[in-house]
N, C-alpha and C positions, 0 to 999 in steps of 0.2 A: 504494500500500500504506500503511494506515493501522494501525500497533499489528500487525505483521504480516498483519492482514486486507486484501482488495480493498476498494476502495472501490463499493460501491452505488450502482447508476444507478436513478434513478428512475423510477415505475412510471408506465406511460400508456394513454389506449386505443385500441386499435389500429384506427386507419381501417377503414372496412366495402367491401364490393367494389364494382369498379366496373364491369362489363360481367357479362352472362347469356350463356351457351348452354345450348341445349337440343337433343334427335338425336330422330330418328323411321325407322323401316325404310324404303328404297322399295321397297313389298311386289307383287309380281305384274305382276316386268315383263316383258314378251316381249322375246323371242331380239336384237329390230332395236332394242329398248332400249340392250340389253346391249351390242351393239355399235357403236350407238352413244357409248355414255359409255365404252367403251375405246378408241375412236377420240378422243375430244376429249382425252382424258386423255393418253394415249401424244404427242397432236401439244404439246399445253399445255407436259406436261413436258419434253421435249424444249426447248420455249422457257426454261423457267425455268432448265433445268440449262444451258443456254448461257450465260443474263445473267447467273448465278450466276458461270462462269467469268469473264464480264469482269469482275463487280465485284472478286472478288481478284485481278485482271491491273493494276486500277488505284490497287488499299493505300491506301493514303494519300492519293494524289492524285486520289482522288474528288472531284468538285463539283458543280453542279449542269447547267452543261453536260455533262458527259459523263452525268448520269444523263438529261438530254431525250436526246441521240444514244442512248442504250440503247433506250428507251421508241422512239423514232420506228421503229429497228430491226424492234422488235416487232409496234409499230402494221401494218406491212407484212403482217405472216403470221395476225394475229388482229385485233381490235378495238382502240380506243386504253383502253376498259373494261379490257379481260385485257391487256393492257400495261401497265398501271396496276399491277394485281394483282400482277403477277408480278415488277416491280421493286420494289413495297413488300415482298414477301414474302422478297427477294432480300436488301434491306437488314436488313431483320428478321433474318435467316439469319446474315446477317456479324458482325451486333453480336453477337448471342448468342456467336459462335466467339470473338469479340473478346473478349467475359467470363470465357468459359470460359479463354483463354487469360491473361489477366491471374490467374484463381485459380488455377492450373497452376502460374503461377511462384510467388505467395503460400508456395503450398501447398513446394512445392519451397525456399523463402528458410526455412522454417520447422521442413522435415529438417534442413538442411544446420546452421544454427544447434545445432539439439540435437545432432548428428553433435560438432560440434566441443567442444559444451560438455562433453559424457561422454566424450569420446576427451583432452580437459585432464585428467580427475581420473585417480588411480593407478586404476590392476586391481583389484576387490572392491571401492572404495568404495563406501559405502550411501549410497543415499538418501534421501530424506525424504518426506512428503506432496504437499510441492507441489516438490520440483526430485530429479531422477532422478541417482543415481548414477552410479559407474563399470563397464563392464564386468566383467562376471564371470571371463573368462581371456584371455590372452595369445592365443590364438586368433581368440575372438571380436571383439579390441580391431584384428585385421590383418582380420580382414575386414566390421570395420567401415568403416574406415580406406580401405578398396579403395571399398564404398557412397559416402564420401563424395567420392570422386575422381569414380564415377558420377551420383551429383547433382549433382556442378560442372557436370560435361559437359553436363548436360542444360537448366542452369538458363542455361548461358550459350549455346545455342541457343536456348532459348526467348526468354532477352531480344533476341538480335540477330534474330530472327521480329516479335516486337514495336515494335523500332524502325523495323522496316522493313515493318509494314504487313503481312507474311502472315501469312493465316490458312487451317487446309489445316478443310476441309467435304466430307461425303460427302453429295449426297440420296440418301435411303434407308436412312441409319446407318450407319455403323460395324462396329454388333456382327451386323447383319444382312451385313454386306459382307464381314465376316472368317468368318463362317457359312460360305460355299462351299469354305472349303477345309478345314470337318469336318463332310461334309453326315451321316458315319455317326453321328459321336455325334449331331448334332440329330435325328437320324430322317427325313430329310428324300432327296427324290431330287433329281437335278440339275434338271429339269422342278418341280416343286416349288418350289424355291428359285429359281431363275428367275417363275414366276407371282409369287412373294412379294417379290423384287425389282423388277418392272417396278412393280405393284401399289403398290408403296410410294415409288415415282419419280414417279407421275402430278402432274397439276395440276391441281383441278378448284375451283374454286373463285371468289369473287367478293364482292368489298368492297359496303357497301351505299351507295346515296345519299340525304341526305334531298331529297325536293318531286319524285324520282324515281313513279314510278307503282309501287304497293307495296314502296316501297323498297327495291328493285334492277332494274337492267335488262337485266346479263346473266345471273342466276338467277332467274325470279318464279315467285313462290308465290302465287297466289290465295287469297281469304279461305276458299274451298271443297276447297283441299289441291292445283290441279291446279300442277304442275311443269313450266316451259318454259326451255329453254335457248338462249341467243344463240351459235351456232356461229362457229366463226374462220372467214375466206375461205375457204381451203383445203377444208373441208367444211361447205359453204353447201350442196352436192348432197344432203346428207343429210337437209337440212331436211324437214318434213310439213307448216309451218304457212310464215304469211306471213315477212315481213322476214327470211327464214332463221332463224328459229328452230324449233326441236325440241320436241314436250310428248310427255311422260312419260306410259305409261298409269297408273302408279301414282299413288295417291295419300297425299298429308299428313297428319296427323291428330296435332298435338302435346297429350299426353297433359298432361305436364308442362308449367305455365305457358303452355298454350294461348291462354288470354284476353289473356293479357300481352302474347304475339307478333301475335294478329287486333287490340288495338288499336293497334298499332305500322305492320303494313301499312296497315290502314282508312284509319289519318293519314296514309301515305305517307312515313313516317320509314324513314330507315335502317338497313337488317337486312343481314348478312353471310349467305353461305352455302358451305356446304363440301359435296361428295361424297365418296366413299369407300368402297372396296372393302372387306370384312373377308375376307380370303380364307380362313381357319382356318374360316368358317362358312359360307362362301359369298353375304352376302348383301352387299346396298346399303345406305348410311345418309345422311342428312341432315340434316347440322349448322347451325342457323340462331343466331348470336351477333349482342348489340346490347349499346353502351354504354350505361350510367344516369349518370347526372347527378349529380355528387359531394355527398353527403350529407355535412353537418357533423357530426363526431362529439358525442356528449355530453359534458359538463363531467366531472370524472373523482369531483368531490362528489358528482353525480346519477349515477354508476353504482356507488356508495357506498351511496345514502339506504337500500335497501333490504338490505340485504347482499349475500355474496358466498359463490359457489362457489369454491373453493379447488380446483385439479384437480392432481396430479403423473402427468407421462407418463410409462412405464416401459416397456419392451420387449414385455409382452403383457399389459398392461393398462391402466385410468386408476384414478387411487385419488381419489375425492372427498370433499368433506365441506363440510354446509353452515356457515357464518356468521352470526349476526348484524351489526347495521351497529355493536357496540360490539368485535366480534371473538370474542366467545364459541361453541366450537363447539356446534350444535344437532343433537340426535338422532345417529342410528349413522353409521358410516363405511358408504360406495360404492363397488363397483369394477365397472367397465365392460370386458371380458374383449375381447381380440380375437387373431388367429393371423396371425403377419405369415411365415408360409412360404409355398411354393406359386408360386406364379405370380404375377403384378404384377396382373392382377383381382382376383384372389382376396384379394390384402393391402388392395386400395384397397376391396374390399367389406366387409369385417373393418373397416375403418379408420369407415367410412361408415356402419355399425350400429352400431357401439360411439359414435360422436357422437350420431347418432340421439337412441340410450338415454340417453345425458347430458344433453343437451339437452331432452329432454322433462319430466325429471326437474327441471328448472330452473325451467321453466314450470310446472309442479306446486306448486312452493313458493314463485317469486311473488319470485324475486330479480330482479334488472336486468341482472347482470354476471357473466361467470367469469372467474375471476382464474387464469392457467396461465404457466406458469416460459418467457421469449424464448429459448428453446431455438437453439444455432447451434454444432454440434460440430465447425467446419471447420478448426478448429485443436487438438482432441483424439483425430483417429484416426488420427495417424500411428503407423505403426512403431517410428519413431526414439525417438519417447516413451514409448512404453508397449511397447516390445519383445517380451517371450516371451508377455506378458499376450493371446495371444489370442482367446481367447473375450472378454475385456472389450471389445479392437477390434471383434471381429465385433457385438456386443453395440450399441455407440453407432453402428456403421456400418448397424443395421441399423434404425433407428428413423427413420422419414421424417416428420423434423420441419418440411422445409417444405411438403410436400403436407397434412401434418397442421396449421399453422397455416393455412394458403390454406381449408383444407374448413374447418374451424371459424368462422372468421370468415365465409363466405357463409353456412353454414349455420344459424348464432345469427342471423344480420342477420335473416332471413325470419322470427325467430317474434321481431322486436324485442328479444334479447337485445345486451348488448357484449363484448367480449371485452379484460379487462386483461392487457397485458404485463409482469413483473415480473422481477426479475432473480435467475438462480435460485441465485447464490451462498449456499453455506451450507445451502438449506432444510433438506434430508436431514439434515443434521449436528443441526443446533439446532431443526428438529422433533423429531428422536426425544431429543434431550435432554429439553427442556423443555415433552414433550406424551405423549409416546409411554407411560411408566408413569406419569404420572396420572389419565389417561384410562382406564388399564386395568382391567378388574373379571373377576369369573369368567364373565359372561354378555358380556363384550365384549372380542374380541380385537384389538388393535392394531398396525399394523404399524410398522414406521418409513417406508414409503410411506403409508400412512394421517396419522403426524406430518408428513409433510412435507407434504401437501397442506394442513391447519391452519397451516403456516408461510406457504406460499404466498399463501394466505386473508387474513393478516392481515397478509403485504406487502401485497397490493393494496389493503386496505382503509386504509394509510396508519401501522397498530400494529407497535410491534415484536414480533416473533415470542417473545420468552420471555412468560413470565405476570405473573409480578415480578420485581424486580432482588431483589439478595439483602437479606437486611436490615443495618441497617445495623452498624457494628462498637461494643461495649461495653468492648474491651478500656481504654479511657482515654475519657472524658468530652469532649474536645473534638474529638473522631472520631464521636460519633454525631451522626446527621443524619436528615432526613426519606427516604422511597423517593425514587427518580429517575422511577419510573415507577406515575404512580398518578393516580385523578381529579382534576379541579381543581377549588377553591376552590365555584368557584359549579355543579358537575355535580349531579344529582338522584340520592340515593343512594350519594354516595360512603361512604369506608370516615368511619369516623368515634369517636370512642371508646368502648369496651365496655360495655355497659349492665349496669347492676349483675345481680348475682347476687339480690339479694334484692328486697322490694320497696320498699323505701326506699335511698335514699344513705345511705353512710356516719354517723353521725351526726345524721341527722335523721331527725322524726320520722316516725312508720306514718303510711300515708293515711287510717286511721280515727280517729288523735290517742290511741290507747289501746294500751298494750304489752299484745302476745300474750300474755308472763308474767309474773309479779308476780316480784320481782328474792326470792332468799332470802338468808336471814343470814346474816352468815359469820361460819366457826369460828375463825376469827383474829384478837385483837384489833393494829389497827395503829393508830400515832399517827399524832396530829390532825397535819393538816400546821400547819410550821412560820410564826410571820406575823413574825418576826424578820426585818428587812434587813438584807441586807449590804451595805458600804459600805464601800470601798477608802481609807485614811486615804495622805494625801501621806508621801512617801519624806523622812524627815530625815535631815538629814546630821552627825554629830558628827564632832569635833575629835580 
């Protein structure tokens, strides 16, 4: 804290992505398809949900021996290929639980904290802007008080889970797993929720290799869409084609980044592939994902040179506005409308047109960069801080800031845009200050999302966000100074001093060398000035 302010972290550009996926229907399979790929599925998962239990049987003392004894286990009932799979997929599984577990307690060290800071102050203490008073009644201060005994409890299970290495994992979810026991409210029968949980246990899937023959060997895709599967031992009978493998009568046909994936097999480079049931629609899908090669970002000058979209995210909209590379905003303000109710497609479809429309709109005007606030609300939705406030909670809980930075960044990178991070302290406040009614006229209305996007704009561009500092003070002469913020000496066009009103200076003469008007007589006579000197005689001194 500086002068009561946070201090300001510096703005940067945000690395561009590094792996592609893309999905495709398996459209028009028959019956011995179908049961096939629920047969590989049902045996696969089966596998993974086992190693899965060993690996949290072994916390901590995992090593790499005991991950070959897993792998070799597996190798037994499928290929050493889907052994591979299924332990990397495995370890993948436990980190994540492991993260999540670490932000559980965060998030838990972070109640408890504010618990005790407001349960210190008296009853009705007010609060301020940035630190939260005291309880509002003796009531609410005892069953505060009872919460913060139930956070203890839970923060110190969760650290003794973490020193010791468990982590508790459902395949399948969670909130799909707690579903059976309200199948009414879901709408769902017990058959039902049973398809959707086996369905969502399966394991179909397969790492790619490169130098591999179209880079994979237990899912290949041919350059013409046909689909063959490498069966586990166990159902090798199943097979229709040689070496135990299976082909698909459907076929491939990636709409999206087609070209991309046909030169990737042609090379025999490594592609991943997933299968997958949607059971809500009935159909098949096929997911083929590849790393790219880490791209060096841009220098943060060159996603400057040309200016900058300024964007602020807000709950059901983007409010934009373009930049010049001097910080000046150009033409009207943008807002990119989206509806985050509904169902989780429905938000990530909303999410996925509203960038679209930004993004195009970029390319239109021929900038390099958009500049948008490192949004990270994991320490402002608690309860304990914002208490009664909550529609404000529901409000920031409901804005998906990291699926919304992940899509912006892939989807800028493809039309050569970059994306700045900036820090978003402040914007809102000191946009609608020092933007919000200047900008405004009768034909342009302004919001204070509108100022903040301007604010935004001219963090990233490296300017501070007011227009000018104030001027300087007249009260006493050895107080005024020059602005603090203004062009330099040698900039083209700075401010510079006022050009006379007339068209000569002061004092000198017309550009024609002849006065406009012949001067008249005056009615006053005044004397001649004086040519008398004066001259101070020495001070004498008498006696």
């Amino acid at each position: 804290m500086v002068g009561g302010l946070r201090k300001l972290t510096a703005s940067f550009v945000v690395p561009g992505p590094c792996g592609v996926a893309v999905r495709d229907r398996l459209k028009h399979l028959t019956l011995e398809d179908e049961r096939v790929l629920r047969a590989v599925g049902a045996h696969q998962g089966a596998l993974a949900s086992r190693d899965l239990k060993a690996r949290c049987a072994d916390g901590l003392d995992h090593s790499a021996d005991t991950w070959a004894a897993r792998k070799r286990e597996l190798t037994k009932e499928s290929s050493s290929r889907i052994a591979g799979a299924i332990t990397k997929a495995t370890h993948d599984q436990w980190a994540l639980a492991r993260r999540c577990q670490a932000a559980y307690i965060r998030k838990l060290d972070a109640g408890i904290k504010m618990l005790r800071h407001r349960l210190s102050l008296p009853v009705g203490e007010p609060g301020t802007k940035r630190a939260a008073g005291g309880y509002r009644s003796k009531n609410e201060w005892f069953r505060k008080s009872r919460r913060l005994a139930t956070l203890t409890a839970r923060h110190t299970a969760a650290v003794a889970d973490w020193r010791a290495g468990r982590v508790r994992v459902v395949r399948g979810g969670k909130r799909l797993l707690n579903t059976r026991h309200h199948l009414a409210q879901a709408g769902l029968t017990e058959d039902e929720w049973r398809e959707r949980w086996e369905a969502s246990r399966w394991f179909i899937a397969a790492d790619g290799e490169s130098g591999k023959r179209f880079g994979n060997e237990t899912i290949r895709v041919t350059p013409d869409g046909e689909v063959s599967i490498k069966l586990p031992v166990p159902l090798a009978h199943l097979a229709n084609t040689r070496h135990g493998r299976y082909t698909l009568t459907a076929r491939i046909a990636f709409a999206h980044r087609g070209a991309e994936w046909a030169d990737r097999i042609e090379a025999n480079r490594a592609v991943a592939y997933r299968i997958h049931l949607d059971v809500d629609r009935g159909r098949w899908y096929l997911t083929a994902s590849w790393q790219r090669p880490v791209v060096q970002t841009i220098p943060l000058e060159t996603a400057r040179a040309r200016g900058m979209i300024g964007v602020d995210t807000n709950a059901d909209h983007f409010a934009a506005y373009l930049l010049d590379r001097h910080g000046n905003p150009v033409g009207e303000p943008h807002r990119f409308g989206y509806d985050l109710s509904g169902s989780a497609g429905h938000r990530d479809a909303q999410i996925r047109h509203a960038l679209t429309r930004l993004i195009s709109w970029a390319v239109r005007v021929g900038v390099a960069a958009i500049g948008i606030e490192d949004l990270d609300f994991t320490a402002e939705k608690t309860r304990e801080k914002h208490g009664s406030r909550k529609r404000f909670r529901q409000l920031i809980s409901g804005m998906p800031t990291g699926k919304l930075k992940a899509r912006l960044v892939s989807m800028a990178a493809e039309h050569g845009l970059s994306i700045v991070a900036v820090d978003p302290a402040y914007t809102s406040q000191w946009g609608g200050q020092h933007w919000q009614k200047p900008l405004a006229t009768p034909h342009r209305k302004m919001s204070r999302h509108d100022a903040a996007s301007i604010a935004i704009g001219r963090r990233a561009l490296g300017y501070p966000i007011r227009r000018r500092t104030a001027p300087p003070p007249h009260d006493r002469s050895d107080r005024a100074g020059h602005r603090t913020a203004q062009a330099g000496a040698g900039d083209q066009g700075r401010e510079g001093t006022r050009p006379p009103t007339t068209d000569r200076p002061p004092g000198g003469p017309s550009p024609s060398g002849k006065r406009k008007r012949e001067p008249s007589a005056s009615k006053t006579v005044r004397d001649a000035p004086s040519t008398q000197q004066w001259v101070q005689d020495s001070l004498m001194w008498t006696g």
